[in-house]
N, C-alpha and C positions, 0 to 999 in steps of 0.2 A: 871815339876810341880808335886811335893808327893803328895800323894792320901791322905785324911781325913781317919786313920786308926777308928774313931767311925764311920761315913759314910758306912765304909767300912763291919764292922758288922753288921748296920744295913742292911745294902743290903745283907750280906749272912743268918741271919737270916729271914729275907722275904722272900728270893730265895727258903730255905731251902733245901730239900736232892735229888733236883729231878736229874733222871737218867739220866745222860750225860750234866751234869754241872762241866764247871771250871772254874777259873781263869787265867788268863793271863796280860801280859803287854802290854799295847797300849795306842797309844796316848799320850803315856811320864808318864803314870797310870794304873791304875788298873782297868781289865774290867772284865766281868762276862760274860760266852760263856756256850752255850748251843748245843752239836755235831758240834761248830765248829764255831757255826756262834754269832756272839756278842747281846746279852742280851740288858747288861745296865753297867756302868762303875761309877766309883767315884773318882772326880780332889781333891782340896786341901778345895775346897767351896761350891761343888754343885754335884748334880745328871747327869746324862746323861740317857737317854734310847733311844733303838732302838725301835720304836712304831709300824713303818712300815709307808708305804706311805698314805695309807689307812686309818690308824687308830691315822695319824698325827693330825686331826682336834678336835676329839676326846678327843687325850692326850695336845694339846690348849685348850682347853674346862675346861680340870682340874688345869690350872692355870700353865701350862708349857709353854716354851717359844721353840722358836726354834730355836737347836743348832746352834754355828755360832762362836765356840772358833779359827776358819781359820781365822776368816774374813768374812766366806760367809758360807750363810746358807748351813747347808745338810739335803735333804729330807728323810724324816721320822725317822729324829734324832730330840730329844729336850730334853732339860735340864730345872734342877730345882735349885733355888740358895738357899742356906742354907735354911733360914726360912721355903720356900714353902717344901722343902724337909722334913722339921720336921715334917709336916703333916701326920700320917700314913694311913688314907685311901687315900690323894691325891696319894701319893708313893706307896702306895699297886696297886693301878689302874693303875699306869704305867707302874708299874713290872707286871702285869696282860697283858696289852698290848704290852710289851715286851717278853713276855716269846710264847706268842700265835704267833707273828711275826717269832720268831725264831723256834718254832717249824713247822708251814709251809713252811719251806726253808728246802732245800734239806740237810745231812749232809755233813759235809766238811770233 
């Protein structure tokens, strides 16, 4: 599944330049990794963020759903589908509790 190349800006513009941020391929797209450990990604429709387990209820709270492109959910993953995504403080706050997530994990 191609990743939304505007999505995709949008998330590295939000991300912006911080120290040990990259990109990568996963999950058949485009993710956004922080020392290794994954961020937040962008499918062909929608957001993904790594929120944490923690801070999963949280990023429901801001009108995220919880990932589940398997089949079955995964904890303290949730996504956002196009509209919800256009939102920029809802997406700011996600990337917020993604970026915090990933930075309390060890580097990889």
């Amino acid at each position: 599944m191609p990743c939304s190349e505007v999505m995709a800006e949008t998330m590295r513009a939000n991300l912006g330049v911080e120290p040990g941020l990259s990109e990568t391929k996963m999950f058949g797209t485009l993710c956004f990794m922080l020392h290794g450990n994954m961020v937040c990604g962008v499918h062909s429709a929608w957001g993904m963020f790594r929120a944490g387990k923690h801070r999963e209820g949280a990023a429901l709270n801001k009108g995220a759903q919880p990932l589940s492109f398997t089949g079955r959910k995964m904890g303290g993953m949730v996504e956002l589908d196009r509209d919800p995504f256009d939102n920029d403080a809802r997406r700011r706050d996600l990337i917020a509790f993604s970026l915090a997530n990933a930075a309390s994990l060890p580097p990889k």
